[in-house]
TIFIGU-407657 format. One record per residue (C-alpha): residue number from 1; x, y negated, z negated; residue in one letter. Coordinates in steps of 0.25 Angstrom, whole numbers, plus 5000, padded with zeros to 4 digits. Example, Ala and Ser with C-alpha at 12.3 -4.5 7.8 and 13.67 -1.06 7.14 Angstrom:
2
+-----+------+------+------+--------+
! num !   c1 !   c2 !   c3 ! residu !
+-----+------+------+------+--------+
!   1 ! 5049 ! 5018 ! 4969 !      A !
!   2 ! 5055 ! 5004 ! 4971 !      S !
+-----+------+------+------+--------+
// end
This chain:
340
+-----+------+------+------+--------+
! num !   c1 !   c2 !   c3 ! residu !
+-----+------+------+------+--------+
!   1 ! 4939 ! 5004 ! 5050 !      X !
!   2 ! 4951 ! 5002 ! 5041 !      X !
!   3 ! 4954 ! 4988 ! 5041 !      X !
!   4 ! 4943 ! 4976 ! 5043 !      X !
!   5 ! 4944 ! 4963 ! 5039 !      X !
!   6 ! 4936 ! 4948 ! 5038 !      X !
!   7 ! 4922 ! 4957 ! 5039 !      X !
!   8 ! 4914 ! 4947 ! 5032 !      X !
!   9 ! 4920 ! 4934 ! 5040 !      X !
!  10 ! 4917 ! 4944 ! 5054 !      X !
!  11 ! 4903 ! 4948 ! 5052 !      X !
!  12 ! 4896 ! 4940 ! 5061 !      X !
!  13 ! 4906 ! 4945 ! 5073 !      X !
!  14 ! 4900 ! 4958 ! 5074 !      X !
!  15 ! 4898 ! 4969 ! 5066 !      X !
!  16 ! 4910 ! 4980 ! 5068 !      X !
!  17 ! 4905 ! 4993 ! 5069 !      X !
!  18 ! 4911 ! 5006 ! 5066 !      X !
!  19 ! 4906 ! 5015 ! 5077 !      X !
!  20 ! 4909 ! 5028 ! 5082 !      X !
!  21 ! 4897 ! 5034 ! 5087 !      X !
!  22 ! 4891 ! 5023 ! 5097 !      X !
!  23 ! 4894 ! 5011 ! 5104 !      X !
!  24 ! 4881 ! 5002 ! 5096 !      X !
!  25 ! 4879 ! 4987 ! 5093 !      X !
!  26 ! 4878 ! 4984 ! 5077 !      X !
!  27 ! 4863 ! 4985 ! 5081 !      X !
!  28 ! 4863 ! 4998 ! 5085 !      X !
!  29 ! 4860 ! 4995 ! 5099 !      X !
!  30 ! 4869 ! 5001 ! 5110 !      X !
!  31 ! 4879 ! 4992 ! 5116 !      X !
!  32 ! 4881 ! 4987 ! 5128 !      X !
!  33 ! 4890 ! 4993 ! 5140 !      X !
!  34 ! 4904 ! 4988 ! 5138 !      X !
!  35 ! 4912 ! 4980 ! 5147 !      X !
!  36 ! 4923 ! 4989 ! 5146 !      X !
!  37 ! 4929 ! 5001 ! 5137 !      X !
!  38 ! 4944 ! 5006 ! 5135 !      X !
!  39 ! 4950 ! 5016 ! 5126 !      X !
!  40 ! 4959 ! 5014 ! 5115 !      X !
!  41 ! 4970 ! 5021 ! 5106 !      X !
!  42 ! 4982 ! 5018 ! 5097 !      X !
!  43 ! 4994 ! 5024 ! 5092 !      X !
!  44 ! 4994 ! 5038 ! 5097 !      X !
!  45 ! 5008 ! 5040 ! 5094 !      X !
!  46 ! 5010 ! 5054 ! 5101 !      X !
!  47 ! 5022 ! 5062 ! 5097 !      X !
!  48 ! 5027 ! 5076 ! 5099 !      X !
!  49 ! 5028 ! 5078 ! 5084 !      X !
!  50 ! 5022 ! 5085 ! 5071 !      X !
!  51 ! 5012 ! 5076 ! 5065 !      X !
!  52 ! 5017 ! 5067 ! 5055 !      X !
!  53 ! 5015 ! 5055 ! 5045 !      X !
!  54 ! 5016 ! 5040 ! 5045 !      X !
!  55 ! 5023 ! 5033 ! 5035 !      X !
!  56 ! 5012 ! 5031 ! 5029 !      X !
!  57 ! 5008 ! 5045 ! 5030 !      X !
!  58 ! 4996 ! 5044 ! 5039 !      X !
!  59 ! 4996 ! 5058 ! 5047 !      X !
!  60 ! 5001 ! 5057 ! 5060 !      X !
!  61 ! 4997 ! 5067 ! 5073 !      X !
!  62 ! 5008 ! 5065 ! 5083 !      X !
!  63 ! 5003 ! 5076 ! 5093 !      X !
!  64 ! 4990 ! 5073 ! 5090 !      X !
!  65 ! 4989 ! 5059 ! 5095 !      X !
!  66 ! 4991 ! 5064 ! 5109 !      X !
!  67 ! 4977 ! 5070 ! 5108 !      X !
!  68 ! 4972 ! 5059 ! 5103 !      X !
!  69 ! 4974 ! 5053 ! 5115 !      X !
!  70 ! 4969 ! 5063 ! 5125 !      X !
!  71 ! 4955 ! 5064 ! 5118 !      X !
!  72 ! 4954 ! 5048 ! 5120 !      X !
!  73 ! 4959 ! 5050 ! 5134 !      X !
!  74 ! 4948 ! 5059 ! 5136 !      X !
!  75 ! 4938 ! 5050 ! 5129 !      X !
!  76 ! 4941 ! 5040 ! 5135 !      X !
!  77 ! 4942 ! 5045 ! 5151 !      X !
!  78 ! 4929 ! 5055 ! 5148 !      X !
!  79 ! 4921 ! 5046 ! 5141 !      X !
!  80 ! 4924 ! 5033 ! 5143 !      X !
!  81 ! 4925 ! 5022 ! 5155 !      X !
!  82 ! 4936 ! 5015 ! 5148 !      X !
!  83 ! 4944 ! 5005 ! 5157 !      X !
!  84 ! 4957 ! 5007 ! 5150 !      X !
!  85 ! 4963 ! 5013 ! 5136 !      X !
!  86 ! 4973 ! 5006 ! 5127 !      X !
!  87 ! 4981 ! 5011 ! 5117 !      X !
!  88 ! 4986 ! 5002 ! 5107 !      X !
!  89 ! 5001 ! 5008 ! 5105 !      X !
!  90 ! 5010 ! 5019 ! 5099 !      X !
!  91 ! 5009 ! 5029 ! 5110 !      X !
!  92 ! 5020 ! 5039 ! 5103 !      X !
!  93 ! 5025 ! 5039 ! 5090 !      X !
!  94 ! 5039 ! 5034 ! 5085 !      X !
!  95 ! 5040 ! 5049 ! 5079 !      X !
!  96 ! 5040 ! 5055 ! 5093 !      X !
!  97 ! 5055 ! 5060 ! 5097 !      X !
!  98 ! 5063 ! 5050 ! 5106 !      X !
!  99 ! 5066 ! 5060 ! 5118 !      X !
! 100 ! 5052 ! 5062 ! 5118 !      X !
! 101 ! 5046 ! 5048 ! 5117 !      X !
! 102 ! 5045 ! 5046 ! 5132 !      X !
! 103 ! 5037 ! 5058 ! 5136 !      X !
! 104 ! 5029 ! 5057 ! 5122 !      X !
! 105 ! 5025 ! 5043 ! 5127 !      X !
! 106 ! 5024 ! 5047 ! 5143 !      X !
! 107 ! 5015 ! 5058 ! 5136 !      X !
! 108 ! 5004 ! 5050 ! 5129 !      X !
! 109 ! 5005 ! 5039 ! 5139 !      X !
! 110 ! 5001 ! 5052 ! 5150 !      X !
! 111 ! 4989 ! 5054 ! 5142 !      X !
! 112 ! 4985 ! 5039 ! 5141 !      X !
! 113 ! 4986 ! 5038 ! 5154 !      X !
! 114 ! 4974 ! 5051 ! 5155 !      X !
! 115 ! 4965 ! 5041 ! 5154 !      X !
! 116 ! 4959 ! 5035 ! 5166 !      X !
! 117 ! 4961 ! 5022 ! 5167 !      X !
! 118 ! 4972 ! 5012 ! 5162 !      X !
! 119 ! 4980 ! 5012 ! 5148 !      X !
! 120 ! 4984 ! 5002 ! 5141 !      X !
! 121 ! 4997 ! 5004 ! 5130 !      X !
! 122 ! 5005 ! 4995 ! 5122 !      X !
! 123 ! 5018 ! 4997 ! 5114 !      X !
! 124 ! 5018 ! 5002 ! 5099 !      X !
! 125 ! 5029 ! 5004 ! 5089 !      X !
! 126 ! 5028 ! 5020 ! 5090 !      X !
! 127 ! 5032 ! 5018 ! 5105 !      X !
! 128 ! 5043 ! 5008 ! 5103 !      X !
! 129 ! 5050 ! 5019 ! 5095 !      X !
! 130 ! 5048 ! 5029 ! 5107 !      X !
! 131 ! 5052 ! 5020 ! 5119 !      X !
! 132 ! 5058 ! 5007 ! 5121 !      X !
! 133 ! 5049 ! 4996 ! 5130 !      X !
! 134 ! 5056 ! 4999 ! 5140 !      X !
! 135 ! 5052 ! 5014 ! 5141 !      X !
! 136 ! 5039 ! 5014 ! 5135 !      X !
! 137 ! 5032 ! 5003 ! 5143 !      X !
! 138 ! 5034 ! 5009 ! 5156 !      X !
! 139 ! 5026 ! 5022 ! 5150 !      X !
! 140 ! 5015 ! 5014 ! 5143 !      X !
! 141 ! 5015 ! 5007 ! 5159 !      X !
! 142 ! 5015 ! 4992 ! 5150 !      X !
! 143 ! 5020 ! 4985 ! 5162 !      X !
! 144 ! 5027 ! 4969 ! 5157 !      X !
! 145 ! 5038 ! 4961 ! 5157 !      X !
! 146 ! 5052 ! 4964 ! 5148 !      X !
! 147 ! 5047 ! 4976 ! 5140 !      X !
! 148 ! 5034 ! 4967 ! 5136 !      X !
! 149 ! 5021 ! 4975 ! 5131 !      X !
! 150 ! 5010 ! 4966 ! 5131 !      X !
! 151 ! 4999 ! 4962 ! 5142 !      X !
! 152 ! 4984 ! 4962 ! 5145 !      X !
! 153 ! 4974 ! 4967 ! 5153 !      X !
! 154 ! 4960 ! 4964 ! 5157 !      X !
! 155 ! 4951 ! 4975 ! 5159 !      X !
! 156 ! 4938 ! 4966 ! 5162 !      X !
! 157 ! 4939 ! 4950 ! 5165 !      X !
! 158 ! 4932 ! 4948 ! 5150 !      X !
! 159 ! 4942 ! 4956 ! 5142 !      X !
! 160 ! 4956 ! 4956 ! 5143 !      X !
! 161 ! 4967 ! 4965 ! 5135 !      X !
! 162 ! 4981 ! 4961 ! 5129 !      X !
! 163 ! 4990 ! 4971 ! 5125 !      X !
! 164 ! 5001 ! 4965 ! 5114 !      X !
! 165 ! 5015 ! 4970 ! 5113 !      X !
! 166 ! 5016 ! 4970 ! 5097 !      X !
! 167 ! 5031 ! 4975 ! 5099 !      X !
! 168 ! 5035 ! 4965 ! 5108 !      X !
! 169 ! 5044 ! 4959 ! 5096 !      X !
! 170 ! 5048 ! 4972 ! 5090 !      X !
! 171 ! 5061 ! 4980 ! 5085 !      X !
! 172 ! 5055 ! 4992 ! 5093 !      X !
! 173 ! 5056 ! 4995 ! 5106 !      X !
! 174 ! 5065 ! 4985 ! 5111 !      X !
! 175 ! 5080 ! 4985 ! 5113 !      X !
! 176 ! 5086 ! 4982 ! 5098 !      X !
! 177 ! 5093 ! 4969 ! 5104 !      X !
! 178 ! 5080 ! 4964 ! 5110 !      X !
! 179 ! 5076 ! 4951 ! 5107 !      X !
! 180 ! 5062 ! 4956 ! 5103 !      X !
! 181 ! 5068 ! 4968 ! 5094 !      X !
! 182 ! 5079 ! 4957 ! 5087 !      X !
! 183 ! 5066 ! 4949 ! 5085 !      X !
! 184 ! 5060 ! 4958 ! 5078 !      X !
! 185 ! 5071 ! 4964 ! 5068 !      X !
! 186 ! 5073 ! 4950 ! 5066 !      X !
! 187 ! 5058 ! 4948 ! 5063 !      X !
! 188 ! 5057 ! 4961 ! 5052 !      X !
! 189 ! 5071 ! 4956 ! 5046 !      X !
! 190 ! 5062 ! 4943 ! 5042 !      X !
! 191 ! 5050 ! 4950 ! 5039 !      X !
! 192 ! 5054 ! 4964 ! 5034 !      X !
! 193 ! 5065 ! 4962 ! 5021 !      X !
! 194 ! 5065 ! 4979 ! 5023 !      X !
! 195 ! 5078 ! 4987 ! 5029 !      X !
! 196 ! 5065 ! 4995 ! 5035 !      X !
! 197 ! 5058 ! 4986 ! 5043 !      X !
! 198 ! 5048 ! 4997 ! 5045 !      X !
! 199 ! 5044 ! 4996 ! 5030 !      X !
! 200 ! 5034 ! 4985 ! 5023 !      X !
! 201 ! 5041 ! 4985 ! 5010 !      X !
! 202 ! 5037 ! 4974 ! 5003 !      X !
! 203 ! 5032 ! 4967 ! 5015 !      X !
! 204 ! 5019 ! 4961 ! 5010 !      X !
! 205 ! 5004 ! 4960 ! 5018 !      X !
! 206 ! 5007 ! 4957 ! 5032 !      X !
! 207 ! 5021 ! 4953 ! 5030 !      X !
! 208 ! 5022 ! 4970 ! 5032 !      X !
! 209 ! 5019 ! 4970 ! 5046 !      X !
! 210 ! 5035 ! 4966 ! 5049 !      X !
! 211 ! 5040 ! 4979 ! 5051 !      X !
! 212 ! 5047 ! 4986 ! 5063 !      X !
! 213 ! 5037 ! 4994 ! 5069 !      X !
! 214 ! 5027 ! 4983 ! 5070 !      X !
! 215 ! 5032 ! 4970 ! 5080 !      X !
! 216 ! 5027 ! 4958 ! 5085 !      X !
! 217 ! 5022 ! 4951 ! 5098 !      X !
! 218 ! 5033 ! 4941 ! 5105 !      X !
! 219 ! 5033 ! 4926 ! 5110 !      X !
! 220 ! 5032 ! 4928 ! 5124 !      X !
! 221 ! 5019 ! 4939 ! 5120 !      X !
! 222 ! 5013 ! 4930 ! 5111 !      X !
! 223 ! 5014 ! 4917 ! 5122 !      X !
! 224 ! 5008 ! 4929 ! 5133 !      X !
! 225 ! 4995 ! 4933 ! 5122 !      X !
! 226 ! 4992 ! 4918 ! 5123 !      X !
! 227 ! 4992 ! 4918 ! 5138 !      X !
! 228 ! 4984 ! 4930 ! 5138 !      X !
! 229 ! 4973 ! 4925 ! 5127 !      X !
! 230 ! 4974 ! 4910 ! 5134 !      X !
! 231 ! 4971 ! 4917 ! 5148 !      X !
! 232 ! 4960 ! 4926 ! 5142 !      X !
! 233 ! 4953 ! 4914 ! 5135 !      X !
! 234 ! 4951 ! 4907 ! 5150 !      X !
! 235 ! 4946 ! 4920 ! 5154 !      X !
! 236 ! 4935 ! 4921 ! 5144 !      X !
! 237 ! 4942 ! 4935 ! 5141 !      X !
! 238 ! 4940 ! 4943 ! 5128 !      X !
! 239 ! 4954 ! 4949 ! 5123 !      X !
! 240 ! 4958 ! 4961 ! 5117 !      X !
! 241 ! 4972 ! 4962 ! 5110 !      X !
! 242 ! 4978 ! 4975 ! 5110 !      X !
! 243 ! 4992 ! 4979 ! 5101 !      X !
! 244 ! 4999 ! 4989 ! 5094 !      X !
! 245 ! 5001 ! 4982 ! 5081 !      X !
! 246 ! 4988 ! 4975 ! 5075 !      X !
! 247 ! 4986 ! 4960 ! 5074 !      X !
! 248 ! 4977 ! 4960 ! 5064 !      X !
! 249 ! 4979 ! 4961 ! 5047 !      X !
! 250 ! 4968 ! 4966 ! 5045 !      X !
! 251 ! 4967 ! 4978 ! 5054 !      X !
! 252 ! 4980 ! 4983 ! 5051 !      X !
! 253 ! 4990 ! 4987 ! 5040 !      X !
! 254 ! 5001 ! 4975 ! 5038 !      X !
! 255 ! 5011 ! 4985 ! 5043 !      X !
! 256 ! 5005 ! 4986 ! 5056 !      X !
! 257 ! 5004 ! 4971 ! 5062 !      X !
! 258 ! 5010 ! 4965 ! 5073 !      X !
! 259 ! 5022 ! 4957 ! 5066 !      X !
! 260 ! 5016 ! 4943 ! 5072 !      X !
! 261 ! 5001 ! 4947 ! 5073 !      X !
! 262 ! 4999 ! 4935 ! 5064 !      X !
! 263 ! 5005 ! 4927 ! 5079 !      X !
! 264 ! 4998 ! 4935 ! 5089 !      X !
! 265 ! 4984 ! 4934 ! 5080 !      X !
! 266 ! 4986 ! 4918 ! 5079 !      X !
! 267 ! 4989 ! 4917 ! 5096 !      X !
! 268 ! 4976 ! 4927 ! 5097 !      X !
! 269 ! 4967 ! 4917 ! 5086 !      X !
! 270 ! 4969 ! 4906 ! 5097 !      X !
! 271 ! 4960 ! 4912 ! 5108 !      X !
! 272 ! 4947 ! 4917 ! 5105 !      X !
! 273 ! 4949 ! 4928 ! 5115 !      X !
! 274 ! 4955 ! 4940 ! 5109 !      X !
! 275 ! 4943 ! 4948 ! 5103 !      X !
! 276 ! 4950 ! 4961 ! 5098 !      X !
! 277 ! 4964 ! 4967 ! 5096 !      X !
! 278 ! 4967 ! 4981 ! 5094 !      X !
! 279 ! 4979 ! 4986 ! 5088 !      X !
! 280 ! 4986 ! 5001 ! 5084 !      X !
! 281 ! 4997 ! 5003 ! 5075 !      X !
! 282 ! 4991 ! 5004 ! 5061 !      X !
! 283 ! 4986 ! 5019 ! 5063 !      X !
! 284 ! 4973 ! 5017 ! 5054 !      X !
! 285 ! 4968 ! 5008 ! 5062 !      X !
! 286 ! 4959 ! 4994 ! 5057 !      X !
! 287 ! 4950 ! 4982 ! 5060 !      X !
! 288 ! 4948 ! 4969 ! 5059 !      X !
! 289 ! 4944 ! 4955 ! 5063 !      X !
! 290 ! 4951 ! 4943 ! 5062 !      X !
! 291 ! 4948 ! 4930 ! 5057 !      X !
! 292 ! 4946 ! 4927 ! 5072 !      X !
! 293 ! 4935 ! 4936 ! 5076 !      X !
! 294 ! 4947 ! 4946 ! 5082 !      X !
! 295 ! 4945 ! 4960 ! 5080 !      X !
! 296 ! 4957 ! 4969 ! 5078 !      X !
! 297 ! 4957 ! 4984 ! 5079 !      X !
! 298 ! 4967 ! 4993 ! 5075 !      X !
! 299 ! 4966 ! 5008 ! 5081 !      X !
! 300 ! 4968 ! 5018 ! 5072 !      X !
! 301 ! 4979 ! 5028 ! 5078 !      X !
! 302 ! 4978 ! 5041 ! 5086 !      X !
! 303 ! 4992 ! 5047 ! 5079 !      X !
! 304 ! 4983 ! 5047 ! 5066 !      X !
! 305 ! 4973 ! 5056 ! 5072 !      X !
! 306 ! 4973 ! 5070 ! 5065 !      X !
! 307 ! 4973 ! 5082 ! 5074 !      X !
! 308 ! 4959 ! 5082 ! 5081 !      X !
! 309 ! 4955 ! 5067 ! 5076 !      X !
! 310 ! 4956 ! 5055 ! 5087 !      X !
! 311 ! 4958 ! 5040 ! 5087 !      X !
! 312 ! 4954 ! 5031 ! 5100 !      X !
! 313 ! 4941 ! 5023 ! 5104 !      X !
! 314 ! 4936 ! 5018 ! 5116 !      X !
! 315 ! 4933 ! 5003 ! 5116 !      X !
! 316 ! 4920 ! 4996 ! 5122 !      X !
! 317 ! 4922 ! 4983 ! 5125 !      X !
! 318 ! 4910 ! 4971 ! 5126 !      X !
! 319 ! 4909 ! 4957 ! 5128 !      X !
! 320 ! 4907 ! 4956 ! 5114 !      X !
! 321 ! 4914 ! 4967 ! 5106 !      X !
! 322 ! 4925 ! 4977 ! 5107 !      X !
! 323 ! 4921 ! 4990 ! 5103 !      X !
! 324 ! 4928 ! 5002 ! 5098 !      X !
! 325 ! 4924 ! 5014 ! 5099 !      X !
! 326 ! 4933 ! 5025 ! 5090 !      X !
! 327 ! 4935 ! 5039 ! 5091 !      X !
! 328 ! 4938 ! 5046 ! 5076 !      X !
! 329 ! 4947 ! 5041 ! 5071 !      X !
! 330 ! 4947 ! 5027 ! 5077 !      X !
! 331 ! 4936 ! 5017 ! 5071 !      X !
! 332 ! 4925 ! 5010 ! 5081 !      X !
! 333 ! 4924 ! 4996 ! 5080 !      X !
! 334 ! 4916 ! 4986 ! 5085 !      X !
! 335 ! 4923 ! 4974 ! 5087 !      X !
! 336 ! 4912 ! 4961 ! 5090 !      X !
! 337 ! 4918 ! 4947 ! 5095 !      X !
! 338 ! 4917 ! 4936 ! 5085 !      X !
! 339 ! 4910 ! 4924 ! 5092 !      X !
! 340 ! 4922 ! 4912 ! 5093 !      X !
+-----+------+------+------+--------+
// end
């Protein structure tokens, strides 16, 4: 894993595991039989275009991607009895040329939708510079009010799902005289002294999150997570967060976090409901465990795969524990519930 934190206040939560070979106990015993199973996969960012770099100069595989995503397809519907797939954002990347954005998207959506069963998709910044709200969600079928992008499912009455929309305040995607996109340049004008707001110069430790391709969660979202987290406490149910922009410091690079992760993690310690929350974004990928017990994974990107090279997992869920399982590129974790 690339990032783990508070390992020495976490050990008696379970050990995590690193496994790609077998689905085994820290004892070496076999598991028992899930309650369900679901695939997972982040940042495919297809585009029609020769391979290129990031700013950082991490390879990236445009054309590549796509097949990246057939083979887990074919993992998952061949191998698996998953009951859904989710991928964590950034369908296309911003690279891709604009008259070829909707069919570039309509194309990996086609082959998401290959898989047998339903698929669950949220908004990253790569699609925002592709399609406005208003044209992306109707092909990512994210049905909701006003161009919103957040909402929860429950596969199974113990578990239940919530999807965040980390751009709902955001200079992206929405109209530039939006409220949400005025509160947003206003926001990166307090927080961000550069004419760039793309650049972290001389922003310091998490202060360098504030820039505009990262966004933030909104009142009316934060006062609908509560509702959702008080609901599934009454119900007994374990939650899974899932976004496109991590929540968590230590599982990902200051540039990468959701603007007011601080908020949402402060809203998420009140309950003791929320187990796991799973992020894409920052393409290396990481782990941690907060100081509440939460585990936070951060799926390393299918863009970054070489030719040949994959990244996607299937993940096994239990009463007890979350476990994924990676293919290549992507790490396995075992991710044990702390006792609260």
């Amino acid at each position: 894993m690339k990032r783990k934190c508070q390992e020495s206040e976490n050990s008696n939560r379970g050990q995590v595991l690193i496994e790609r070979d077998a689905m085994v106990s820290s004892t070496g015993v076999a598991t028992a039989q899930p309650l369900f199973s679901f695939g997972l996969i982040s940042d495919v960012q297809y585009a029609d275009i020769p391979d290129g770099r990031s700013f950082l100069g991490v390879p990236r595989y445009y054309r590549h991607s796509i097949l990246v995503l057939q083979r887990a397809v074919k993992e998952w519907n061949t191998h698996q009895k998953h009951k859904f797939v989710i991928n964590l954002g950034d369908i296309v990347d911003g690279f891709c040329p604009k008259d070829q954005s909707i069919n570039a998207v309509k194309k990996v959506v086609d082959e998401f939708e290959m898989f047998r069963g339903p698929v669950y998709h949220m908004i990253g910044n790569h699609c925002l510079y592709n399609l406005p709200r208003s044209k992306l969600l109707p092909l990512l079928k994210i049905q909701t009010l006003d161009g919103h992008a957040y909402y929860d499912f429950s596969p199974v009455p113990d578990y239940r799902f919530v999807v965040l929309d980390t751009y709902d305040i955001s200079a992206i995607g929405w109209p530039q005289d939006h409220p949400r996109a005025l509160e947003a340049m206003q926001l990166l004008r307090e927080k961000n002294p550069n004419e760039d707001k793309n650049s972290p110069t001389n922003l310091v430790g998490v202060e360098r999150r504030f820039l505009m391709f990262n966004g933030g969660v909104g009142k009316e979202q934060m006062e609908w997570l509560d509702g959702v987290l008080q609901d599934a406490t009454k119900l007994k149910q374990k939650v899974v967060v899932s976004s496109h922009l991590p929540l968590d410091p230590c599982a990902a690079t200051e540039e990468a976090l959701l603007w007011n992760y601080d908020e949402v993690m402060n809203l998420i310690h009140k309950y003791n409901c929320v187990k796991v929350c799973l992020a894409g974004h920052d393409h290396k990928g990481g782990y941690s465990i907060d100081s509440h017990g939460v585990h936070h994974r951060v799926l390393e990107a299918a863009l970054e795969c070489p030719p040949g090279t994959d990244a996607f997992g299937s993940v096994y869920v239990y009463d007890d524990r979350i476990s994924l399982v990676g293919i290549d590129r992507m790490a396995s974790t075992d991710m044990y519930f702390s006792h609260q």
